[in-house]
C-alpha positions in Angstrom: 0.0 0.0 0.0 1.4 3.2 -0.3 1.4 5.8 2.5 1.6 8.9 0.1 -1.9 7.9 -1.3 -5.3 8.6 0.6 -8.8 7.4 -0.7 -11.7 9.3 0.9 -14.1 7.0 0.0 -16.3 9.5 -1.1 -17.9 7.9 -4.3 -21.0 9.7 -5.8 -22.8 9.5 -9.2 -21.2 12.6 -11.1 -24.7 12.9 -13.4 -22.7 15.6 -15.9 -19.6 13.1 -15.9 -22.0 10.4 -16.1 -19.4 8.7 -14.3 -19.0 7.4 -10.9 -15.9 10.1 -9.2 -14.3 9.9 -5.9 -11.3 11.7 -4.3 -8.0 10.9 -2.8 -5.1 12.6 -1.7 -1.3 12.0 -3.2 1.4 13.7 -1.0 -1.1 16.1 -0.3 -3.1 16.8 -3.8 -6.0 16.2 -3.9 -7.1 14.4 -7.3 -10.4 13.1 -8.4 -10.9 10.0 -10.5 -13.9 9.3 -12.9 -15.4 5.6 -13.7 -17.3 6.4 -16.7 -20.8 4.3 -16.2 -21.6 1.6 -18.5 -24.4 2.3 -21.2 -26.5 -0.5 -19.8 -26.6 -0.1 -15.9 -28.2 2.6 -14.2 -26.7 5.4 -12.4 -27.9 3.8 -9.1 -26.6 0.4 -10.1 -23.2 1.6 -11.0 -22.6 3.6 -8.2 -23.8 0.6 -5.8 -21.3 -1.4 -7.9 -18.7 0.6 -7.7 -18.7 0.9 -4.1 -18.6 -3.4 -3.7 -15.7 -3.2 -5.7 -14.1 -0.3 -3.5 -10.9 -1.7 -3.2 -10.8 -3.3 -6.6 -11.5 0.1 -7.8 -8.5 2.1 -5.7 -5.5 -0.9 -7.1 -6.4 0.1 -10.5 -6.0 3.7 -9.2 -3.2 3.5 -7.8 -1.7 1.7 -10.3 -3.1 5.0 -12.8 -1.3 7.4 -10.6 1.8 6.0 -10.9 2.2 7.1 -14.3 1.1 10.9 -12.9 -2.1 10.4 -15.7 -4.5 13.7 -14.1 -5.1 16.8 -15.5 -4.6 20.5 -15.4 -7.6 20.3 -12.7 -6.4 17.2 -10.9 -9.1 14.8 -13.1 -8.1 11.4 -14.1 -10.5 8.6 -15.4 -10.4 4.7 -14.9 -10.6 2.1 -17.8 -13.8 1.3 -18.5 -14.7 -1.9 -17.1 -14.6 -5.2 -19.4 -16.6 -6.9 -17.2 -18.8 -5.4 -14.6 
């Protein structure tokens, strides 16, 4: 695990993303991360979804920060799901 990254656990249904987004902090930034909501589950059903698979979820984070992928505005956005 590493120590320099915090998850909040803070996942909500971002409706204009229309994407899942949560927040975390990386040696003190604070990014946000986007899981963009497959076009055959609800909003309500992704977000529940999302939130089983927390810790799924914050690996393949993790693993996205690492190669410092965010934005001007601290954004960065997940791989789509193959399977969900």
């Amino acid at each position: 695990m590493n120590q320099q990254l915090i998850f909040n656990h803070d996942f909500v249904f971002n409706a204009a993303q229309d994407a899942v987004s949560f927040s975390c902090l990386l040696a003190g930034l604070r990014l946000t991360g986007f899981i963009a909501r497959p076009s055959e589950v609800s909003a309500d059903a992704w977000l529940k979804q999302v939130k089983a698979a927390a810790f799924d979820w914050e690996d393949v984070a993790e693993q996205a920060l690492t190669e410092e992928c965010w934005n001007e505005a601290g954004e960065f956005w997940l791989p789509a799901p193959v399977k969900y």
